[in-house]
C-alpha positions in Angstrom: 149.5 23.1 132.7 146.0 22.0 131.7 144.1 23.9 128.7 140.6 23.6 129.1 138.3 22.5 125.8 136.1 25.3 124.8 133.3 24.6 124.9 130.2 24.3 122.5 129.1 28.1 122.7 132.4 29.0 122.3 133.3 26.6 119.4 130.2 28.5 117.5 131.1 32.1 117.9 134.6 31.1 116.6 133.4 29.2 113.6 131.5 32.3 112.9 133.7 34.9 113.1 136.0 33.6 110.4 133.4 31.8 108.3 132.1 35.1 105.9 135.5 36.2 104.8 136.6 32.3 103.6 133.2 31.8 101.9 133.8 35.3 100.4 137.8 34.3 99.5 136.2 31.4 97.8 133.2 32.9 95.6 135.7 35.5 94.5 138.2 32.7 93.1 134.8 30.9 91.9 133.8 33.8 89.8 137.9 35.1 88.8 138.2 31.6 87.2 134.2 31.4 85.9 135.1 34.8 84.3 138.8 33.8 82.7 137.6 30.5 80.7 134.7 32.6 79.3 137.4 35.4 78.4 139.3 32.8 77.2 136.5 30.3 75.3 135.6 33.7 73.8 138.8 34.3 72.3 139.5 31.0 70.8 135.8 31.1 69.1 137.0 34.3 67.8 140.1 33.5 66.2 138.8 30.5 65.0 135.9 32.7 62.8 138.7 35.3 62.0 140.9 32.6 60.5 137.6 30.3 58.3 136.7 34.5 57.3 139.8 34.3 55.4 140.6 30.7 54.6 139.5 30.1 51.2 140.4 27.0 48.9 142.5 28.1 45.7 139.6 27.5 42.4 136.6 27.8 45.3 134.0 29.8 43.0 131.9 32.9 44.8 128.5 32.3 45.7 125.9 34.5 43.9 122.1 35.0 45.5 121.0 35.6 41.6 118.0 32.9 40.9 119.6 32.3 37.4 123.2 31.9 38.8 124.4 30.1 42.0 127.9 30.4 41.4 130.9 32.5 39.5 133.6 30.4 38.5 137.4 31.5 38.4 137.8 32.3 34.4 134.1 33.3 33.7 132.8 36.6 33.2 129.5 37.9 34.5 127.1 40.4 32.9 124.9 42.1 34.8 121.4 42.9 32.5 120.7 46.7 31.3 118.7 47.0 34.7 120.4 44.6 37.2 122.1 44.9 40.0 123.8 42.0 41.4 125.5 41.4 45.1 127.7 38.9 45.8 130.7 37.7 48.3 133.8 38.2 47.8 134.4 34.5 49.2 134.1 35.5 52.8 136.1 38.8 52.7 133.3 41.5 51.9 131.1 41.7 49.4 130.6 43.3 45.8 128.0 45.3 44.0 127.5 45.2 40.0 126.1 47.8 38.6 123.5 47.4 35.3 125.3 47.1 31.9 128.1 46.0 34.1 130.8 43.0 32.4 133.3 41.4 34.9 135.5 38.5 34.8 137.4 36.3 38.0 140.4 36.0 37.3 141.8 34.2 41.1 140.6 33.3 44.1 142.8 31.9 46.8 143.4 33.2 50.3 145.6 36.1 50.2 144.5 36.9 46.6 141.5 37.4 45.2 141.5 39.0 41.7 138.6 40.4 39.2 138.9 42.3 35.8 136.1 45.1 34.8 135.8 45.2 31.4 133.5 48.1 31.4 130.5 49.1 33.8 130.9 50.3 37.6 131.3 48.0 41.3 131.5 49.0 44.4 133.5 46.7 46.6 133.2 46.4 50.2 136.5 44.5 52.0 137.7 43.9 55.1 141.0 41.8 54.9 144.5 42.3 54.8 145.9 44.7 52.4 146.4 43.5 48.9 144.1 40.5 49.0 141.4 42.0 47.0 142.6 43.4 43.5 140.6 45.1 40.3 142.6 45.2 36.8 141.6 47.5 34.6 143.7 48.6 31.1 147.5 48.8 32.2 146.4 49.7 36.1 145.3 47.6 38.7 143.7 48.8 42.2 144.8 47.3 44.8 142.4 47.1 48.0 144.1 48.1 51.7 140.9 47.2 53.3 138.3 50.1 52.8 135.3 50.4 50.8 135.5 52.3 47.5 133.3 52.5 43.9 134.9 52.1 40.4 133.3 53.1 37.1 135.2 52.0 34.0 134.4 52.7 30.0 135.4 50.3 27.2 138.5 52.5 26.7 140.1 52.2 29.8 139.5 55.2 31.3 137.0 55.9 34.0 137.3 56.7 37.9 137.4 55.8 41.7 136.3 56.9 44.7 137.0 56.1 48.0 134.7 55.7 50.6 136.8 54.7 53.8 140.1 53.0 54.2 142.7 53.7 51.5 143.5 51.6 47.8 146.4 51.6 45.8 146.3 52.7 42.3 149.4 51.0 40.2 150.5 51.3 36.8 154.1 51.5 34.2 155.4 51.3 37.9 154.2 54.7 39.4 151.6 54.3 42.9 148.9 56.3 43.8 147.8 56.1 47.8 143.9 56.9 47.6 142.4 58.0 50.9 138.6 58.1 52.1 137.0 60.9 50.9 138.9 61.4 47.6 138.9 60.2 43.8 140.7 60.0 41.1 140.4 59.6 36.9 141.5 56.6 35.8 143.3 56.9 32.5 145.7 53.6 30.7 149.4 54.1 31.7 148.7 57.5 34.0 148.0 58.6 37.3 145.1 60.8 38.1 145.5 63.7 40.7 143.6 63.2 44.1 140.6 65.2 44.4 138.0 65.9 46.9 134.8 65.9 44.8 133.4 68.2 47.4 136.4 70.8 46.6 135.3 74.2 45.3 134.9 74.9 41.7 137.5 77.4 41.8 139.8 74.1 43.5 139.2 72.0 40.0 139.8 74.8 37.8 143.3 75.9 39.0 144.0 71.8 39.5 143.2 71.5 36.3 144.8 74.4 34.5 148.1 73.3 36.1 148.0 69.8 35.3 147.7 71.1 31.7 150.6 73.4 32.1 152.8 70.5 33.9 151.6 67.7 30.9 154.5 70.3 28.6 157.6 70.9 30.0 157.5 73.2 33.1 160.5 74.8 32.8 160.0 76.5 29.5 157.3 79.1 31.2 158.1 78.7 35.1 157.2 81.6 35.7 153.5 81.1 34.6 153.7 77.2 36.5 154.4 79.0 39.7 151.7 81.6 39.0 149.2 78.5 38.9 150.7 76.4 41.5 150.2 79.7 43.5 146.5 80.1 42.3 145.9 76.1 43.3 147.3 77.4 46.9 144.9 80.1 47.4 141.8 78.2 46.7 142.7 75.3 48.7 140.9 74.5 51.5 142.4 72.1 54.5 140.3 69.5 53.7 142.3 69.2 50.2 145.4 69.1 52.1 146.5 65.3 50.6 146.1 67.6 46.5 148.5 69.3 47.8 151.0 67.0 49.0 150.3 64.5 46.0 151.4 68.0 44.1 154.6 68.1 45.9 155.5 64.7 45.4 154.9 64.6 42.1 156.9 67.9 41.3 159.2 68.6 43.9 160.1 71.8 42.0 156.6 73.4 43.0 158.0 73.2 46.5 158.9 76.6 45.6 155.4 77.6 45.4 152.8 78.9 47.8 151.4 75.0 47.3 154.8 74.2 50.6 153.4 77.0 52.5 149.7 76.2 52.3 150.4 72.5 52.9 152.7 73.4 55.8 149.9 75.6 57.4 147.5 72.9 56.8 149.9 70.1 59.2 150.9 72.9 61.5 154.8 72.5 60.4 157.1 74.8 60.1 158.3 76.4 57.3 162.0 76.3 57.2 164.7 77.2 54.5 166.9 74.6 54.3 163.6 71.6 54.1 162.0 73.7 51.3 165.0 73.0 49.2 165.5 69.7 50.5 162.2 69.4 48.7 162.5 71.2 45.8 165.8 68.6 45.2 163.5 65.4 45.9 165.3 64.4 49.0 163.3 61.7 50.2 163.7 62.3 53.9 162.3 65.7 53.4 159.3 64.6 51.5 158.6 61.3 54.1 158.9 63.5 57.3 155.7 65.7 55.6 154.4 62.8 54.6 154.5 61.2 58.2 152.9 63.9 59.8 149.5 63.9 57.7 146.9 63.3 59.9 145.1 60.6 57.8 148.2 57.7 57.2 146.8 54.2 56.3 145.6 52.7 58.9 146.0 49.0 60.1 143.0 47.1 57.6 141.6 45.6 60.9 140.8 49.3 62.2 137.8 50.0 59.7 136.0 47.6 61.3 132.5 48.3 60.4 133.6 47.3 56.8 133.6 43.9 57.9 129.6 43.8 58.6 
């Protein structure tokens, strides 16, 4: 059997009926594979700023933008004039603030740790790196950045304070840790631990913190009675803003867990009050402290999540 050609006309109208769907198959695969090596160029210019951010040579002094000083050597101390104040990079991880009448020496620089000592005055440090890469070491305490932004003011005598303005810090010393959250501060003092405050908390807050920080510094036991009386007046003036006071109070003394302070804080998370976790608590069982501790709305957060800090 005999096929005839088509013919010319007919060889058109095919050509055309399956032409705009190829040409369309092929500008989609144009553009999918355009679009990927962008994606992908993008990312490998990315990592490759993330990782020279933190790279930094071990004995590589900062740069400073003073006119008198270009540079600030590991082992040299820098004092800032009675009304300077100086900015600087912390090599390439954030940057810090001197204030006037400030004295502060560089102790290491290195990626993964970079290290200063205040002798007296006040910084503010801005960080954006990995926790614990960015350290302050003061008169038996050292604060350890978690990748935030927070302001420290220090006296000749060691004592002093710091308050956090995002992220979180640790606050170490003789072997006891503090956890400092945005929003909070706390008084520095040589071989002690400050309480976590709010310094927006009411005046009636800082009084009953206070007057049972006095009564805990003597032996508790000897007037419970009048501990629990405070711990009770602390709970009642509490708002839920000042919920991490009250847990720091509870981990601290477990015995208070006997307080209004465990109901308060339990109202504040939305927990429920049971019988058998109270004393858990009271007895410092560490499960019972962690699974309140775990359901605080404000836990650490990754360092790479306060990503504004970084600009």
């Amino acid at each position: 059997m005999h096929f005839a050609e088509p013919t010319l006309d007919e060889q058109i109208v095919q050509s055309s009926r399956t032409r705009p769907s190829q040409v369309i198959s092929r500008s989609w695969r144009r553009k999918y594979f355009g679009l990927a090596a962008i994606a992908a160029a993008l990312c490998f210019v990315t990592i490759g700023l993330f990782q020279h951010r933190l790279n930094w040579r071990p004995g590589t002094p900062w740069p400073i933008q003073d006119g008198m000083l270009s540079t600030w050597q590991p082992g040299a101390a820098l004092n800032t004039r009675a009304e300077q104040t100086l900015q600087l990079d912390v090599a390439r991880i954030g940057q810090l603030t001197l204030a006037p009448s400030t004295r502060v020496t560089l102790l290491e620089t290195r990626r993964g740790a970079h290290r200063v000592q205040l002798e007296q005055g006040q910084l503010r440090a801005k960080i954006w790196a990995p926790p614990g890469w960015f350290v302050v070491s003061g008169a038996g305490w050292e604060l350890v950045d978690l990748g935030c932004e927070f302001e420290l003011f220090k006296q000749s005598d060691g004592s002093g304070s710091v308050l956090v303005h995002s992220g979180w810090i640790a606050y170490r010393t003789l072997g006891k840790e503090l956890l400092l959250p945005a929003g909070f501060a706390a008084q520095l003092a040589k071989n002690d631990i400050g309480r976590p405050l709010r310094p927006q908390a009411s005046v009636e807050f800082h009084a009953a913190i206070g007057a049972l920080d006095q009564q805990l510094a003597h032996d508790p036991q000897v007037a419970i009675a009048q501990t629990l009386t405070l711990a009770n007046q602390v709970a009642a003036t509490a708002q839920i803003a000042d919920a991490y006071t009250l847990l720091n109070i509870l981990q601290t003394h477990p015995q208070l867990a006997g307080s209004r302070v465990y109901d308060q804080l339990a109202e504040f998370l939305n927990l429920p009050i049971g019988s058998a976790h109270r004393e858990d608590w009271r007895t410092g069982d560490l499960n019972a402290i962690n699974l309140w501790w775990n359901a605080f709305p404000a836990q650490p957060k990754d360092w790479w999540a306060n990503w504004r800090d970084a600009f």
